[in-house]
C-alpha positions as CSV (number, residue, x, y, z in Angstrom):
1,X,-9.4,8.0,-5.0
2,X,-6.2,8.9,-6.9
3,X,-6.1,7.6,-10.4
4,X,-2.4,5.8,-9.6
5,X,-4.6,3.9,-6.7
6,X,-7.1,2.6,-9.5
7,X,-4.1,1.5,-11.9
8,X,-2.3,-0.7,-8.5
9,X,-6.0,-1.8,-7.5
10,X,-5.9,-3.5,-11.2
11,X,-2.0,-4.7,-10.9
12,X,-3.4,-6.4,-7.7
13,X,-6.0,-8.2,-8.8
14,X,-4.2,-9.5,-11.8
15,X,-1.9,-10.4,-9.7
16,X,-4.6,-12.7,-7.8
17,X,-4.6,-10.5,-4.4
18,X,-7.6,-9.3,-2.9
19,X,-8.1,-5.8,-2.5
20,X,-9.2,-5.1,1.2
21,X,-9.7,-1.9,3.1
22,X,-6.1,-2.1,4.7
23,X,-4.5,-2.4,1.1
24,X,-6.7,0.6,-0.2
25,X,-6.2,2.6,2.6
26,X,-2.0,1.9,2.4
27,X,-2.4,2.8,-1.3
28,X,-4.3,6.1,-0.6
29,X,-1.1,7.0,1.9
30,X,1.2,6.0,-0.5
31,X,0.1,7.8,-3.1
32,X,-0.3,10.9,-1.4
33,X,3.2,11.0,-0.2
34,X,5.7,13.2,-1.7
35,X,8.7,11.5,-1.2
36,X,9.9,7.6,-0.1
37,X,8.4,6.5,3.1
38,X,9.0,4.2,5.8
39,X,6.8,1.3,6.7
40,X,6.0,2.8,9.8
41,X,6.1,5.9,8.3
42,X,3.1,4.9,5.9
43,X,1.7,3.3,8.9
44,X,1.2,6.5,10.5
45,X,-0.1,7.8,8.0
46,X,-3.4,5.7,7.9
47,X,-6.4,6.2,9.8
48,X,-6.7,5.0,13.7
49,X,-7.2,1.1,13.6
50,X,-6.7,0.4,10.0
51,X,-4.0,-2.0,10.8
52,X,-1.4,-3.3,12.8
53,X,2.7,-2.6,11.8
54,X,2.8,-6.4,11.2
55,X,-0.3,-5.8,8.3
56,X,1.3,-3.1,6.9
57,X,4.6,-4.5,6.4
58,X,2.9,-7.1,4.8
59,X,0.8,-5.6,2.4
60,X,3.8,-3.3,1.5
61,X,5.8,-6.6,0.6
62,X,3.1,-7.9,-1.4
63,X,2.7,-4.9,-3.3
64,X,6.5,-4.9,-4.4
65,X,6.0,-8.6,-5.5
66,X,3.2,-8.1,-7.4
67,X,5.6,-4.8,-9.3
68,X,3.3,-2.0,-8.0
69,X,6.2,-0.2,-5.5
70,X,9.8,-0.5,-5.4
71,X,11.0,-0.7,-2.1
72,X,14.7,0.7,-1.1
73,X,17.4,-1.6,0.9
């Protein structure tokens, strides 16, 4: 796991959120991207059945709230 993962693993949890599979796994494809992303782009990026669209969206608008990603308007 990327070392950027570990450091919004920790935001997370300060933040009180639980760190699940999904949330790992969305972090991992984050991380690894190269440039800004879509939701459903990042979505196809996990593995098969790791999560719904719905999920995803989600998890990405937690993240922001909890000042782990920025996302664009």
């Amino acid at each position: 796991m990327e070392p950027i993962v570990h450091e919004a693993i920790s935001i997370l949890r300060n933040h009180g959120l639980r760190v699940t599979e999904q949330r790992k796994a969305i972090l991992q494809a984050l991380a690894k991207s190269d440039s800004p992303t879509s939701a459903e782009e990042t979505h196809g990026k996990l593995p098969k059945n790791t999560c719904d669209l719905v999920t995803a969206y989600r998890c990405l608008d937690q993240f922001e709230k909890a000042g782990v990603i920025e996302l664009g308007v």
